[in-house]
C-alpha beads as a LAMMPS data file, in Angstrom:
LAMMPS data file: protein, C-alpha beads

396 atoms
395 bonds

1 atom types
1 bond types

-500.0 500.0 xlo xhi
-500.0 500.0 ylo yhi
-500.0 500.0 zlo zhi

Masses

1 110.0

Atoms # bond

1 1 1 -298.517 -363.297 -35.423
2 1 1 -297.931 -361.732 -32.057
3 1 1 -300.624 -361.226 -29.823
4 1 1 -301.299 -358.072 -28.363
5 1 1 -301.372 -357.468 -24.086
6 1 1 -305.242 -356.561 -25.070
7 1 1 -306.209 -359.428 -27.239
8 1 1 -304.297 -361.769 -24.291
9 1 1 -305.653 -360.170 -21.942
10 1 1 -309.386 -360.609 -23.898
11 1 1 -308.561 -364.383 -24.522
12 1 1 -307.893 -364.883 -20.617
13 1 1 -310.517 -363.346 -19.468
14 1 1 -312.588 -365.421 -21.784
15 1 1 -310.833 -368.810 -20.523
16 1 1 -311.645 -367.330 -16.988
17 1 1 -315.090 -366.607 -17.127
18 1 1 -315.615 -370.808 -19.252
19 1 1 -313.697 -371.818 -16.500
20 1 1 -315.869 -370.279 -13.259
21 1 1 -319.390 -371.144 -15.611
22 1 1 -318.186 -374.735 -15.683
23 1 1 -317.437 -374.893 -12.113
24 1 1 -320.881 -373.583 -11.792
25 1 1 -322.763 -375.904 -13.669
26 1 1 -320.485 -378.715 -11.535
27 1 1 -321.359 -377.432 -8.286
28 1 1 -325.942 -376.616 -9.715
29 1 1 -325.309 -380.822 -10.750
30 1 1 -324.038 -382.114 -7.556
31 1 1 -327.048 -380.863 -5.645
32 1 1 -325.490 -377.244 -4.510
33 1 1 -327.588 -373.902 -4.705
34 1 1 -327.081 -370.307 -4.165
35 1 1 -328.070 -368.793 -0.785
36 1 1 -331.737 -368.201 -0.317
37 1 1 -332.406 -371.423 -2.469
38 1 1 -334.591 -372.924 0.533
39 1 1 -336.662 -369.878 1.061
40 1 1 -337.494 -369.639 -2.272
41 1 1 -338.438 -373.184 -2.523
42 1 1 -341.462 -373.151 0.757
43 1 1 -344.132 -371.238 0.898
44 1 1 -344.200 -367.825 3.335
45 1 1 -346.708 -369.935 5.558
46 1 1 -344.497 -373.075 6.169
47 1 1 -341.074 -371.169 5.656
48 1 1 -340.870 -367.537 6.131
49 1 1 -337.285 -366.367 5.908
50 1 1 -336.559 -370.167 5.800
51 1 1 -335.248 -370.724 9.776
52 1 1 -337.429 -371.629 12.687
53 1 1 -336.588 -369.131 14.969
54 1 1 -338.089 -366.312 12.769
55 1 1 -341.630 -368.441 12.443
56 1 1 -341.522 -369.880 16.256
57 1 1 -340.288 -366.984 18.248
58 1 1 -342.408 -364.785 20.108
59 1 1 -341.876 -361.653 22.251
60 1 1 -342.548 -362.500 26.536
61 1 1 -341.806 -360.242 29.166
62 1 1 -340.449 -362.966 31.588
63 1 1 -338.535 -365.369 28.857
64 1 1 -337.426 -362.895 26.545
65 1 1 -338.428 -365.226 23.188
66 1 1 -340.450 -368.075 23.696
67 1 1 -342.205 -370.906 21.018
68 1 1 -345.409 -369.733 19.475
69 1 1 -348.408 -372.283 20.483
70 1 1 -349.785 -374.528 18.078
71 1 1 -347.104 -373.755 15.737
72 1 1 -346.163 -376.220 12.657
73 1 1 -343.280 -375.669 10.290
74 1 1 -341.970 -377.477 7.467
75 1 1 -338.097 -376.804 7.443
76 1 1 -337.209 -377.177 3.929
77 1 1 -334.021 -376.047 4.049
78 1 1 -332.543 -379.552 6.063
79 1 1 -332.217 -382.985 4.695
80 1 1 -335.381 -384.935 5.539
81 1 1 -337.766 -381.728 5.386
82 1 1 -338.939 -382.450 8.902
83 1 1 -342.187 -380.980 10.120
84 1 1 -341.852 -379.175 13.255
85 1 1 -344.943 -378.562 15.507
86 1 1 -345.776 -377.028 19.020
87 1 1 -348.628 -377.447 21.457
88 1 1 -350.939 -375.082 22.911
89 1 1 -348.253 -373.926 25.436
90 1 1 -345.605 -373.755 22.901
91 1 1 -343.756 -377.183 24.055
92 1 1 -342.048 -379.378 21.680
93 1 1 -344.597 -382.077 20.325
94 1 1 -343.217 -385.829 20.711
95 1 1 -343.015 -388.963 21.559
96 1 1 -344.060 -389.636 25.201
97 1 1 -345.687 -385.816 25.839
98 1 1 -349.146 -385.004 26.641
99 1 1 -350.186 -382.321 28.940
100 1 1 -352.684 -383.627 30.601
101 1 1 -351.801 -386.150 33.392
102 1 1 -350.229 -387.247 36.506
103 1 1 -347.800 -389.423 35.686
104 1 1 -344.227 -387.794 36.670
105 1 1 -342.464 -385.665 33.873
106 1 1 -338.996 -385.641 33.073
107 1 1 -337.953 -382.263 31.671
108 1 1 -335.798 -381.046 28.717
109 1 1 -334.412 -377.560 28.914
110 1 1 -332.152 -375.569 26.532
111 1 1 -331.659 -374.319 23.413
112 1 1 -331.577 -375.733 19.345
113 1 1 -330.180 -378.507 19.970
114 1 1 -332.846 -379.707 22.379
115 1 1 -335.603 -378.107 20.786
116 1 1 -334.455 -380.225 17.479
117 1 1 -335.973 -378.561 14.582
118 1 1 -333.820 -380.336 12.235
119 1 1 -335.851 -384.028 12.610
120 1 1 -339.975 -384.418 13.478
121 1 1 -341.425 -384.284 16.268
122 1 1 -341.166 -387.971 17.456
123 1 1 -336.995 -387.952 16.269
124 1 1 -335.679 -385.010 18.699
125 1 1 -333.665 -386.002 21.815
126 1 1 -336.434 -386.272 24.552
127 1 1 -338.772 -388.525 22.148
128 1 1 -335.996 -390.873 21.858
129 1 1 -335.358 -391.120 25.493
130 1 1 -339.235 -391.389 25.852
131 1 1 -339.057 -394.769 23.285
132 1 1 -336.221 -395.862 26.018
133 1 1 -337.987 -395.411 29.219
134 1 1 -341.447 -395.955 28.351
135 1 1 -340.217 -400.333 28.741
136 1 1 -339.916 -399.748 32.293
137 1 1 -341.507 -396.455 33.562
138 1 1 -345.056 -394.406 33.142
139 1 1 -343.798 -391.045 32.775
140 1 1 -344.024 -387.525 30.629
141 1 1 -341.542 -386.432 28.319
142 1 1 -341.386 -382.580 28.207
143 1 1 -339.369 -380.835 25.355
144 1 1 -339.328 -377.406 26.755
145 1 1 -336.447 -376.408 24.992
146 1 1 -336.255 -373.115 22.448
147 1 1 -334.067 -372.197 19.861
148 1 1 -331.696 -368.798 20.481
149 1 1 -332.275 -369.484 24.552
150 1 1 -329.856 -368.649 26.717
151 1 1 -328.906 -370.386 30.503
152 1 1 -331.077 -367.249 31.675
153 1 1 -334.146 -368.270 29.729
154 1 1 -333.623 -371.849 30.973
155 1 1 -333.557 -371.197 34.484
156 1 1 -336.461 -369.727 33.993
157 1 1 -338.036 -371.937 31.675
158 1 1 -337.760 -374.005 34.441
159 1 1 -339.560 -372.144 36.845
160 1 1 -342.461 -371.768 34.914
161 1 1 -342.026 -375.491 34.097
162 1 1 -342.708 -375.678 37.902
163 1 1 -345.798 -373.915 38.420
164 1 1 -347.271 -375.188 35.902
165 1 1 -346.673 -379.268 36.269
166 1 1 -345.623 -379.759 39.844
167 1 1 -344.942 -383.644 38.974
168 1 1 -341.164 -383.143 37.491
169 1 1 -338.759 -385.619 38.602
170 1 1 -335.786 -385.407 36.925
171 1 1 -334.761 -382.296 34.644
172 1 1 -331.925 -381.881 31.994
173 1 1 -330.622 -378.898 30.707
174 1 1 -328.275 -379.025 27.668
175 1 1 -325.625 -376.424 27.413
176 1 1 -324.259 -375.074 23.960
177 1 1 -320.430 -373.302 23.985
178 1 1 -322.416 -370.275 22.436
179 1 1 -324.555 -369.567 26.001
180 1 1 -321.251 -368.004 27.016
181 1 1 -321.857 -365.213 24.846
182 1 1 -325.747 -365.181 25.115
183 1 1 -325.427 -364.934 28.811
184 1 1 -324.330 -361.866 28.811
185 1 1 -325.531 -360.017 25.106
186 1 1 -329.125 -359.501 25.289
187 1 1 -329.562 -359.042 21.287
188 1 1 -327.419 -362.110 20.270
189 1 1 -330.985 -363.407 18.901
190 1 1 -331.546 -360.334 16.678
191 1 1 -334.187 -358.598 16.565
192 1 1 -335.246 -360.636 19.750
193 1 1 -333.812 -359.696 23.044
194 1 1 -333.460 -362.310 25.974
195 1 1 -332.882 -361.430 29.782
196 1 1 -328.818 -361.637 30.921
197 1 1 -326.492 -361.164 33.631
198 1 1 -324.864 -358.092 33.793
199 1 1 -322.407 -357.222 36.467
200 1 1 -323.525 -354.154 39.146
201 1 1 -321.217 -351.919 39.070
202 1 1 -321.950 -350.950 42.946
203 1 1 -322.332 -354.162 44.726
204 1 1 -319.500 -355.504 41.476
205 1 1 -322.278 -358.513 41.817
206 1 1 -323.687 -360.524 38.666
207 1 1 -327.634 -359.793 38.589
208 1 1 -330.175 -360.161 35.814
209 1 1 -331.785 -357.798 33.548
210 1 1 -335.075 -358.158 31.840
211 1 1 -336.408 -357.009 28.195
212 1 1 -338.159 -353.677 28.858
213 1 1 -338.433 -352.222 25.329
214 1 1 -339.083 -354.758 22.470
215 1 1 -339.179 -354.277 19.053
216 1 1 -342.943 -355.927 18.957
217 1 1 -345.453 -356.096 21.658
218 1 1 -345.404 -359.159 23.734
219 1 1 -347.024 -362.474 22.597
220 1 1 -346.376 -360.825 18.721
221 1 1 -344.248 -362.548 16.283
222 1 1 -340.920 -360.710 14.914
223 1 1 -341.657 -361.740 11.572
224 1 1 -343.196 -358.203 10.855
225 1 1 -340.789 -356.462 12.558
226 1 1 -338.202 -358.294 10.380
227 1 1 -340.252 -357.261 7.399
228 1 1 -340.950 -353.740 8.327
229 1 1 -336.820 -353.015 8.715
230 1 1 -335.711 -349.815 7.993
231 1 1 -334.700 -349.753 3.911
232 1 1 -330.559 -349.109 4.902
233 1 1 -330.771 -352.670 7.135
234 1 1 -332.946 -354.626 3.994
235 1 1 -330.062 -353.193 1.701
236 1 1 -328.303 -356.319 0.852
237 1 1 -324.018 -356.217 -0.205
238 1 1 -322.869 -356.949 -3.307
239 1 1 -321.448 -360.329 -1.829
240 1 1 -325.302 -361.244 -1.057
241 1 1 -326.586 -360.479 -4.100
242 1 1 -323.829 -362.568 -5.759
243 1 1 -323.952 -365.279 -3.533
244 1 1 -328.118 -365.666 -4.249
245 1 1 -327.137 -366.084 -8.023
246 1 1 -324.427 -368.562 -7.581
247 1 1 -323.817 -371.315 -5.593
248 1 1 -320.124 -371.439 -6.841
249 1 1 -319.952 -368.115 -5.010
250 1 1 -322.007 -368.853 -2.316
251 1 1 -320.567 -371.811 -1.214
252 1 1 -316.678 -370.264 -1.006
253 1 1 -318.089 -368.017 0.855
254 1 1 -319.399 -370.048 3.647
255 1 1 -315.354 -371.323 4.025
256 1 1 -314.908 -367.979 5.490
257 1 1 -318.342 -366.573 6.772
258 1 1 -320.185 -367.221 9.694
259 1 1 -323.666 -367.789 8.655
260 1 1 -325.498 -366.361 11.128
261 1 1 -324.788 -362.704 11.122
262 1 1 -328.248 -361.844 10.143
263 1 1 -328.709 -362.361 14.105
264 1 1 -326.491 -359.431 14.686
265 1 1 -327.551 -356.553 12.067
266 1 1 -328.463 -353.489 14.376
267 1 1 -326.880 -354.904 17.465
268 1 1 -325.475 -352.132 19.377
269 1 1 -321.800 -353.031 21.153
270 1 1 -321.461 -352.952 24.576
271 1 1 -318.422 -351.743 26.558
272 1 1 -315.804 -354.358 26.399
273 1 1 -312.225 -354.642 26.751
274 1 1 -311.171 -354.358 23.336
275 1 1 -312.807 -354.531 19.554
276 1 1 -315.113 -357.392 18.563
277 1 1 -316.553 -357.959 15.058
278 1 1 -319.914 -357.666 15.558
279 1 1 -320.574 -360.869 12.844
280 1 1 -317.513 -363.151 14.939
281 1 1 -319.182 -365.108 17.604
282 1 1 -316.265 -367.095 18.543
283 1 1 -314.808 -363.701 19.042
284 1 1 -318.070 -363.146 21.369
285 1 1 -317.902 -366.185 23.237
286 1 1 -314.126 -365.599 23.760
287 1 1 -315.112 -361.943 25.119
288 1 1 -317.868 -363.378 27.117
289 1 1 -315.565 -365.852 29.073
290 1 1 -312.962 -363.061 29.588
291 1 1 -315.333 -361.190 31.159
292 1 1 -317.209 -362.910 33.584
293 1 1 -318.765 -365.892 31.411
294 1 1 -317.660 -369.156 33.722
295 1 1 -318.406 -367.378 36.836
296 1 1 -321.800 -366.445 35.695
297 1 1 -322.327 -370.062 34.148
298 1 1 -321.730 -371.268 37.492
299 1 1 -323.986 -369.274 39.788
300 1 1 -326.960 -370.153 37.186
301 1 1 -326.268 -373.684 36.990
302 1 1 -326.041 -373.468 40.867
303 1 1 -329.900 -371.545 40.939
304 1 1 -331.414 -373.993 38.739
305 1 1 -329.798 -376.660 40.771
306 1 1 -331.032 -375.515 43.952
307 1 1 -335.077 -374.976 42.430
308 1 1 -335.081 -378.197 41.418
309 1 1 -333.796 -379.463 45.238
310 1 1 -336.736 -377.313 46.252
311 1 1 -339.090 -379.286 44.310
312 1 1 -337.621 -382.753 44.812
313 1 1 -336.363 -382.928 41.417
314 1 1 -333.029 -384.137 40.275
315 1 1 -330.979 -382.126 38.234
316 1 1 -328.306 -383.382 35.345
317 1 1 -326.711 -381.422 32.554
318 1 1 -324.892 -382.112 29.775
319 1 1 -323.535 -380.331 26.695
320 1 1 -322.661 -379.814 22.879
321 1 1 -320.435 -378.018 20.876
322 1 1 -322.141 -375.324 19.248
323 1 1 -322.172 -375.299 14.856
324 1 1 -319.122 -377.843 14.987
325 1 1 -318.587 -381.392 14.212
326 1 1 -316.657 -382.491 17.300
327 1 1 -319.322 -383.221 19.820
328 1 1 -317.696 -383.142 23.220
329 1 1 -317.937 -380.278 25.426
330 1 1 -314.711 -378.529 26.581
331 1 1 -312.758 -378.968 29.905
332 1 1 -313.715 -375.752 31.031
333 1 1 -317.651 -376.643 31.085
334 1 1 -316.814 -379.810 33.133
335 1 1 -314.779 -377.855 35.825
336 1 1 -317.631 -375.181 35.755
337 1 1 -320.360 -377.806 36.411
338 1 1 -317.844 -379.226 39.382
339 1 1 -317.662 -376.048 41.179
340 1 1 -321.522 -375.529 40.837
341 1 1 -322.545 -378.395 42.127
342 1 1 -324.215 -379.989 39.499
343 1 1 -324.192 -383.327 37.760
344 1 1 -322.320 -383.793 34.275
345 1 1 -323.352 -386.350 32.195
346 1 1 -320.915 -386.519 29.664
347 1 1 -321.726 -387.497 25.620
348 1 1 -318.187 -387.298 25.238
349 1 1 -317.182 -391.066 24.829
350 1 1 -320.810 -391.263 21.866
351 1 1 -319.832 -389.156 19.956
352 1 1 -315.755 -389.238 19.639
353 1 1 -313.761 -388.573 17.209
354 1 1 -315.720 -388.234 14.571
355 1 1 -319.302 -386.998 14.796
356 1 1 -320.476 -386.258 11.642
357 1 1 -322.800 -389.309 10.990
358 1 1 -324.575 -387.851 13.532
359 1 1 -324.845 -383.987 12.094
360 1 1 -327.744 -382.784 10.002
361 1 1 -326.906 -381.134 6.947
362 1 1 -329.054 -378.729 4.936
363 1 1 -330.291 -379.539 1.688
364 1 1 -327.797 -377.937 -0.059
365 1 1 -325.154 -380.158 1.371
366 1 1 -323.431 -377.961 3.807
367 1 1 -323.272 -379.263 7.129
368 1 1 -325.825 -377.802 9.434
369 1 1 -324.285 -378.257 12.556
370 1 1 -326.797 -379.979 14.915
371 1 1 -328.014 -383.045 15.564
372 1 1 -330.001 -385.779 12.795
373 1 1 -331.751 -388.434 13.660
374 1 1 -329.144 -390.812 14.325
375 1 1 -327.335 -387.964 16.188
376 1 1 -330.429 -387.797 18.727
377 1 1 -330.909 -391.194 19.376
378 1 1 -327.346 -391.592 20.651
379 1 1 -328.058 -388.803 23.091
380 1 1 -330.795 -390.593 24.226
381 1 1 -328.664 -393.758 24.858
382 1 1 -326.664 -391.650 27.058
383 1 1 -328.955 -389.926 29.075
384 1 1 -331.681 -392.633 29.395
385 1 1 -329.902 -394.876 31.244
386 1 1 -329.278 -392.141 33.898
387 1 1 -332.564 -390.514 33.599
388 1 1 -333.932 -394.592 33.904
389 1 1 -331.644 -394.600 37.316
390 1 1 -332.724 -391.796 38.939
391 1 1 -336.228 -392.520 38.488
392 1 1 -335.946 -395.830 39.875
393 1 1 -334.084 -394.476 43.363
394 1 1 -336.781 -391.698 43.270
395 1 1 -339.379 -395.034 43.342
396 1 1 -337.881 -395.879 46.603

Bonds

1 1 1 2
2 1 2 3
3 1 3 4
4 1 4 5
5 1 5 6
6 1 6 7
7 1 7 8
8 1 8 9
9 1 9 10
10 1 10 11
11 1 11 12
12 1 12 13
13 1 13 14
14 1 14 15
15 1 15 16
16 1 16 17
17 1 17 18
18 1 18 19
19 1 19 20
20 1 20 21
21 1 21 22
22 1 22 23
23 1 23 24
24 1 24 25
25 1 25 26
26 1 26 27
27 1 27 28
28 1 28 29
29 1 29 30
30 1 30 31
31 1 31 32
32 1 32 33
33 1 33 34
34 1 34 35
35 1 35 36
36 1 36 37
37 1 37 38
38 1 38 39
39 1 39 40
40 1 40 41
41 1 41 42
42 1 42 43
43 1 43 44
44 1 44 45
45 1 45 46
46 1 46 47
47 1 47 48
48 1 48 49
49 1 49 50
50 1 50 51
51 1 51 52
52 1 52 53
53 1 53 54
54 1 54 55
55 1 55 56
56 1 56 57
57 1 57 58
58 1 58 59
59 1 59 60
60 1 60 61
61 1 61 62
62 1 62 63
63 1 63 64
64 1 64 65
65 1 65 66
66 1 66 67
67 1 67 68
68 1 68 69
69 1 69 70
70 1 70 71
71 1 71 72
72 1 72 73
73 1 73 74
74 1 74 75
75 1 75 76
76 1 76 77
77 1 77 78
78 1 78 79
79 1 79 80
80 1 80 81
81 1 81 82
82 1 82 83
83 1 83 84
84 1 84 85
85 1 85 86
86 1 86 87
87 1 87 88
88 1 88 89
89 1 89 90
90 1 90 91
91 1 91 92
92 1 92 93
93 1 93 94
94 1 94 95
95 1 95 96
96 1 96 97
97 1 97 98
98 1 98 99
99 1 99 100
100 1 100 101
101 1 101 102
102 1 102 103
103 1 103 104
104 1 104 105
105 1 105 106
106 1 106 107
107 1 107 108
108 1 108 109
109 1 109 110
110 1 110 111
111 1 111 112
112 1 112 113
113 1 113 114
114 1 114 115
115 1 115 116
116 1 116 117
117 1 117 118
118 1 118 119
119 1 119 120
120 1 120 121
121 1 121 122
122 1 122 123
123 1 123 124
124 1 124 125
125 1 125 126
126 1 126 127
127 1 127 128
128 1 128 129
129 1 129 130
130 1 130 131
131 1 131 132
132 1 132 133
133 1 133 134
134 1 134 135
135 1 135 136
136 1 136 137
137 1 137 138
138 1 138 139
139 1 139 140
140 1 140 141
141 1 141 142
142 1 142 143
143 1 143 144
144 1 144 145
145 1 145 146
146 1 146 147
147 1 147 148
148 1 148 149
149 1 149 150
150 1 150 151
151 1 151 152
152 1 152 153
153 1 153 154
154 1 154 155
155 1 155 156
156 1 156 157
157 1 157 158
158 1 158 159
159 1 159 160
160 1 160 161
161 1 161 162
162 1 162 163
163 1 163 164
164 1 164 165
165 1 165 166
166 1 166 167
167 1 167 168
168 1 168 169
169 1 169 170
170 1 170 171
171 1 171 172
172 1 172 173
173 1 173 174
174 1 174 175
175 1 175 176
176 1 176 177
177 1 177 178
178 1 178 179
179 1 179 180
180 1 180 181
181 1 181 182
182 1 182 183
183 1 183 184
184 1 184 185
185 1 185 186
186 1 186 187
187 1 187 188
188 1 188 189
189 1 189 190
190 1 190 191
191 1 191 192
192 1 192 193
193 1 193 194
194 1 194 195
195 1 195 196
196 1 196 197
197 1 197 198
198 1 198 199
199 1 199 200
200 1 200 201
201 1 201 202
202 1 202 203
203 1 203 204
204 1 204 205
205 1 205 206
206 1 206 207
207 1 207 208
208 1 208 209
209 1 209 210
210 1 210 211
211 1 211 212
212 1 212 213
213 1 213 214
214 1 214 215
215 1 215 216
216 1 216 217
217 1 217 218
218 1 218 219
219 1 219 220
220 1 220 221
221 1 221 222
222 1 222 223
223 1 223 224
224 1 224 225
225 1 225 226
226 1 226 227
227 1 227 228
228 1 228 229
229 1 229 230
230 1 230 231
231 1 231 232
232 1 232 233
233 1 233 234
234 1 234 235
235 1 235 236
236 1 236 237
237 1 237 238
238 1 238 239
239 1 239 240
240 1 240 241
241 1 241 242
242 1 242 243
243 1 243 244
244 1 244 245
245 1 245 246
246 1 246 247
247 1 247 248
248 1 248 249
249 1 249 250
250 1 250 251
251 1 251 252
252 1 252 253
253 1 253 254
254 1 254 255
255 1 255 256
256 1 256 257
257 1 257 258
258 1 258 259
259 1 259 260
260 1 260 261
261 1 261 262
262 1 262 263
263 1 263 264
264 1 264 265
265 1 265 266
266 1 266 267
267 1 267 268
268 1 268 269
269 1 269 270
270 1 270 271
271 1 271 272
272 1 272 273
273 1 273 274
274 1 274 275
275 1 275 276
276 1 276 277
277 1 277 278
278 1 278 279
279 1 279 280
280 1 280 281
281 1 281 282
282 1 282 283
283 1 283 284
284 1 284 285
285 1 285 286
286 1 286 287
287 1 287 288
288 1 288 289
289 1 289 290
290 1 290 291
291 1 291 292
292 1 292 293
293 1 293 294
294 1 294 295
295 1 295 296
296 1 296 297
297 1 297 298
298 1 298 299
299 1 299 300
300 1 300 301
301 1 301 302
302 1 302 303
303 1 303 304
304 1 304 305
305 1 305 306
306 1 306 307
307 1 307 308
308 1 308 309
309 1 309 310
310 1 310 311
311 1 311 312
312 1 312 313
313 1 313 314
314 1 314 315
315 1 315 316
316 1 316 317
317 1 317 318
318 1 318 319
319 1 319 320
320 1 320 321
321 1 321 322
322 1 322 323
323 1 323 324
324 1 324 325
325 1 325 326
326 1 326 327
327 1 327 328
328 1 328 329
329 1 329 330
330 1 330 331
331 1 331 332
332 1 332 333
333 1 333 334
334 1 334 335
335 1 335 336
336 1 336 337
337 1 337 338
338 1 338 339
339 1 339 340
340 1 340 341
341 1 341 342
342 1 342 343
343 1 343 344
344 1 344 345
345 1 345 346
346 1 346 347
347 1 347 348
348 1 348 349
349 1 349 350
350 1 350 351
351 1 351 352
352 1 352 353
353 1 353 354
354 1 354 355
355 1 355 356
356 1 356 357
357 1 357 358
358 1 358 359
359 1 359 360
360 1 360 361
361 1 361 362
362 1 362 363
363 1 363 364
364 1 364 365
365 1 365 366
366 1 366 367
367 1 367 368
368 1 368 369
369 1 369 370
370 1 370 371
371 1 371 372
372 1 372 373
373 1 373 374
374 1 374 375
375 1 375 376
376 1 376 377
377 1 377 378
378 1 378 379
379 1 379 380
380 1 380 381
381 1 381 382
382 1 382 383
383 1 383 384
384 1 384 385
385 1 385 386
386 1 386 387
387 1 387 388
388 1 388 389
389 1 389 390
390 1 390 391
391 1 391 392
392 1 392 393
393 1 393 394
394 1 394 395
395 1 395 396
């Protein structure tokens, strides 16, 4: 009996729909989940919207964002569950910190990958370069670094770093391939805004701006702001909704996706050469560089180089690839820290060629894109000897 085009067409759709179900329940068994899985899992105290930069970040009229004091966060959403805490002043809590002191302080400035919320307290990069140096030297290990910052918020990071511990020796600021972009695109850190370099367009010179209208008042959290969004910017798409009730769906869909757009929703395009997606930051980074980006890189690197000769502190910097699994920085960042002036010390020859041992991944089992335990204790064999040899001419 011949089958009609309808009944085939019933009997394939059937076979299609087993088929994608299967796949599902092979995907829910090997320890996958749909998107929103880790949210759901904390509570709104220890994770609310599930990332640290919505519980951490507060609004500041000089930094942009900064870390909330006191803060403590459970990140459920990476392998490990790490606890994540701040002190009074917002600083990274670790191995080798206390505020109170005179012993000489070496300084860590940058962004997520410094500020290390994917491992506790005593795993990030400057607590294991604390563990190294405390066998030889009495010093003060300052994480001052905060996720979503830019070289802007950095440089003056380390100002206020400064003022308020005049005892630095040695600082090291960690540049991410994404810093291109945030350099110049104040809302890159959505609904937070950070200070950037903008060119004048009547001396055609690169000067800074500064957050003059925030979303909240300063010192508040964005949290509320975040829940208080207008109802067409909550609206999710049909592609979020499916992607929360299947982790089949879900995870095809990070293949293609960038992540992070929920950084950019309501970020308003500035004049640029030609069309960007708003939700493509390589696209961003690419437009940043092409317009400005190195030369910008280079006279901050150059300002935070010359503070620190001000205050008799020496100044390295070294780099990571931004949300990738190969490590090394590029070329270009090495010839940019040459014709600033600045030291380069390299992780290139740790963490070649393959770097994922040393790459958190969420709980989910998608890579996450910074660095694990293991991942910041080979930093710290890097930069501890160096930090270990400047100290000891310093002693001199």
């Amino acid at each position: 009996m011949k089958l009609t085009i309808r009944k085939k067409l019933g009997y394939t759709l059937v076979v299609l729909v087993a088929f994608v179900a299967a796949l599902e329940v092979v995907f829910r068994l090997a320890g996958f989940h749909p998107a929103g899985y880790e949210e759901r899992r904390g509570s709104p105290e220890d994770t609310p919207r599930g990332d640290p930069v919505a519980y951490f970040a507060v609004c500041d009229p000089i930094l942009g964002f900064r870390n909330c004091p006191n803060g403590s966060f459970r990140y459920w959403g990476v392998e490990g569950e790490p606890l994540v805490t701040t002190d009074e002043c917002g600083y990274r809590n670790g191995f080798g910190w206390k505020a109170e002191g005179t012993a000489p302080i070496v300084l860590f400035l940058g962004d997520s990958y410094m500020f290390a919320a994917e491992v506790d307290d005593n795993e990030t990069g400057p607590s294991e370069v604390a563990k190294l140096l405390e066998k030889e030297f009495d010093v003060r290990v300052l994480n001052a670094g905060v996720r979503g910052f830019n070289t802007v918020q950095s440089k003056r990071m380390l100002r206020e770093c400064f003022e308020r511990f005049p005892s630095i020796r040695v600082v090291v600021y960690t540049f991410c391939v994404n810093d291109y972009g945030e350099n110049m695109i104040p809302e890159m850190r959505f609904p937070a805004e950070a200070p950037v370099v903008v060119r004048d367009p009547e001396t055609n010179r690169f000067v800074e701006t500064d957050v003059t209208n925030p979303r909240v008042p300063w010192g508040s959290n964005f949290r509320q702001w975040c829940a208080d969004r207008p109802e067409h910017e909550q609206a999710a798409s049909w592609t979020d909704a499916a992607a929360g009730g299947s982790a089949l769906f879900h995870h095809c869909r990070l293949g293609w996706r960038w992540t992070d757009v929920v950084y950019f929703r309501g970020l308003q395009l500035l004049e640029r050469d030609q069309p960007v997606p708003v939700d493509d930051v390589l696209m961003w980074q690419a437009w940043a560089v092409h317009n400005g980006g190195r030369e910008i890189l280079r006279q901050l690197l150059g300002e935070m180089q010359q503070d620190c000769d001000e205050h008799q502190a020496t100044f390295l910097v070294t780099g990571a690839t931004y949300n990738e699994l190969n490590i090394p920085e590029a070329p270009t960042f090495a010839e940019d820290c040459a014709k600033a002036g600045v030291r380069l010390v390299s992780l290139d020859a740790k963490f070649t060629p393959d770097a994922r041992p040393y790459i958190a991944k969420f709980t989910n089992g998608v890579w996450e894109g910074h660095f694990n335990a293991r991942g910041n204790r080979a930093f710290a064999e890097v930069l501890a000897p160096v930090v270990m040899s400047t100290l000891r001419q310093s002693a001199r």
